[in-house]
C-alpha positions in Angstrom: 151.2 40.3 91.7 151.1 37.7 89.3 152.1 35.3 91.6 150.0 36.3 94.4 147.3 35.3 92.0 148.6 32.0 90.8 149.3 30.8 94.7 145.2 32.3 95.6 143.9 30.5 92.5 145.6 27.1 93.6 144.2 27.1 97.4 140.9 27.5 95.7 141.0 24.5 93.3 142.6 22.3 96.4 139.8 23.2 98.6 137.2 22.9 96.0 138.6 19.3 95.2 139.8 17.9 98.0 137.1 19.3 101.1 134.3 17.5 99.2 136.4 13.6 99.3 137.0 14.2 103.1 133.9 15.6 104.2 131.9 12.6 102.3 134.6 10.1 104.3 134.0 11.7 108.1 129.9 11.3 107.7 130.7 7.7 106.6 133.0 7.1 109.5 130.2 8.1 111.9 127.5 6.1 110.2 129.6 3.2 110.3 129.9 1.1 113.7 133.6 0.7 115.3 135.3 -2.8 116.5 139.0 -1.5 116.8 137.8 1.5 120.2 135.3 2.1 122.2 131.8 2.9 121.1 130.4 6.0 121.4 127.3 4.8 123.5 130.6 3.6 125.9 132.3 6.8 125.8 129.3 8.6 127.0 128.9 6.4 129.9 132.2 6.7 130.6 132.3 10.2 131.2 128.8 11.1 132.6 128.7 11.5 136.6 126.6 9.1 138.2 122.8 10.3 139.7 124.5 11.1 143.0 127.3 13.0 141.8 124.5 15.2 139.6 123.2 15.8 143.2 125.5 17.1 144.4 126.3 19.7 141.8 122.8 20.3 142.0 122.4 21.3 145.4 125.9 23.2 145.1 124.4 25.3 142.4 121.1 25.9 144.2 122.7 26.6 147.3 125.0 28.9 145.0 122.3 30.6 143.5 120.3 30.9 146.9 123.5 32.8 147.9 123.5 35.2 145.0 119.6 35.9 145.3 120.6 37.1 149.2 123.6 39.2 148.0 121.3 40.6 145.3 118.4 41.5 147.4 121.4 42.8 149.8 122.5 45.1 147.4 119.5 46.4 146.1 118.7 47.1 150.3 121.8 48.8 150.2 121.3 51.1 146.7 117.4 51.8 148.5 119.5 53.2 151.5 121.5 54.9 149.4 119.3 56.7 147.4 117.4 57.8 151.2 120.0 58.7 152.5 121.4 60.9 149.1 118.3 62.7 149.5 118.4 63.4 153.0 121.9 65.3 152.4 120.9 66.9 149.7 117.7 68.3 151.8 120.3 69.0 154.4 122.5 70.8 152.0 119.6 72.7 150.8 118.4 73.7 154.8 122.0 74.9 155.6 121.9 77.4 152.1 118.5 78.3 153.0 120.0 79.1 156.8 123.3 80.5 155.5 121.1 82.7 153.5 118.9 83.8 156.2 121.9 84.6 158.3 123.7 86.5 155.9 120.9 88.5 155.8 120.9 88.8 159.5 124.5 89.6 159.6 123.9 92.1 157.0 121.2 94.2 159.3 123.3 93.3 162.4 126.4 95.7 160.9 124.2 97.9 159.8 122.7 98.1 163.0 125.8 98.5 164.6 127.3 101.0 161.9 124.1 103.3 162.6 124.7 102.9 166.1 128.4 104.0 165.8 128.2 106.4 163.5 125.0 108.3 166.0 127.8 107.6 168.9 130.6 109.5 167.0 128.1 112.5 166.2 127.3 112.7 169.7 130.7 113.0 171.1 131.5 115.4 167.8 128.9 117.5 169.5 130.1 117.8 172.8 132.2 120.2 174.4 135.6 119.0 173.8 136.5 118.9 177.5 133.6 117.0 178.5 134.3 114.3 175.6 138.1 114.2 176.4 137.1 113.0 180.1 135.3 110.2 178.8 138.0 109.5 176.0 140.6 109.3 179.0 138.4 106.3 181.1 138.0 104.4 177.6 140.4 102.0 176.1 142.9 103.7 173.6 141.9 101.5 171.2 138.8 101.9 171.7 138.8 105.5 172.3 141.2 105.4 168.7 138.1 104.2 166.4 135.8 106.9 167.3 138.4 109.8 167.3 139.3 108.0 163.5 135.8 108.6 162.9 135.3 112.0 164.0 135.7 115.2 162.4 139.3 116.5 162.2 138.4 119.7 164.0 136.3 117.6 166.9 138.9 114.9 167.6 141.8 117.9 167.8 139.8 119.3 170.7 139.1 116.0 172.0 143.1 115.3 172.0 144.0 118.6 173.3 141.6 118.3 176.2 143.3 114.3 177.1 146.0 113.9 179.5 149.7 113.5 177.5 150.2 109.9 178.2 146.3 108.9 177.2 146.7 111.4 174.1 150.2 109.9 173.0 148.9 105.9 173.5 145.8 106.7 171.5 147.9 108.1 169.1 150.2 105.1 169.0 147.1 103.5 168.2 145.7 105.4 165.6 149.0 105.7 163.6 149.6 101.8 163.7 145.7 101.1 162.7 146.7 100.2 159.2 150.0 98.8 159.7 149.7 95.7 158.3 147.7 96.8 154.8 149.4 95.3 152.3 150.4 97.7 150.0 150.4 98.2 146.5 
């Protein structure tokens, strides 16, 4: 630690008394004139481009920043579409809930429609004689003729059945059993 302290303390007192010397000899340096090099007045001339070089680079950054104004303006064009055109989807988007909505609602009525239409169906050929139904069960399609016996009363659909021919009693059967063959079960 000790030494940490002596090596600190000796960069400070070189800096404090050597930095003052050289500085004082650069700013004499510059104030005085050079013979041995070139001057400074010579150097400058030296290196500067020449009025039509300077006109050049002038009309290359004009035409450069001409470029980047039409690019800009392009871009801003572009984030003005952009903006249009997010707020045309998300009109759309809110038109097809608004439909979806309206539909589902539709849908909704629809199978109930239908449900109430089945259901007044079933309880009219629950309430016909069963030899009279079982005519109309044979000229249906079994699975057809399946759903509303499923539906039916146990007592109704037995008289139904026993008032069908064997072969359109046994394929409407087929069809019942195998309704809810592919359930997954539990």
């Amino acid at each position: 630690m000790l030494l940490a302290v002596f090596l600190i303390g000796s960069a400070v007192l070189r800096v404090a008394l050597e930095a003052g010397p050289a500085i004082a000899r650069e700013v004499a340096e510059l104030g005085a004139p050079h013979t041995n090099g070139p001057s400074s007045s010579e150097l400058m001339n030296a290196h500067a481009p020449d009025s039509e070089e300077l006109q050049t680079m002038l009309a290359a950054f004009q035409k450069r920043e001409e470029m980047l104004s039409a690019r800009e303006a392009e871009l801003e064009d572009r984030m003005r579409a952009l903006e249009i055109a997010d707020r045309a989807i998300d009109q759309k988007l809110d038109d097809l809930r608004v439909a979806e909505e309206n539909l589902l609602g539709t849908l909704a009525l629809a199978d109930g429609a239908a449900e109430t239409d089945v259901g007044t169906l079933t309880a009219v050929y629950e309430n016909m004689k069963p030899k009279d139904a079982a005519a109309l069960f044979e000229e249906m399609d079994p699975s057809f003729a399946a759903g509303f016996l499923a539906r039916m009363r146990p007592e109704s659909a037995a008289g139904v059945m026993a008032g069908l021919s064997p072969e359109a009693a046994y394929t409407i059967s087929v069809v019942l059993a195998g309704r809810n063959g592919n359930v997954p079960r539990d």
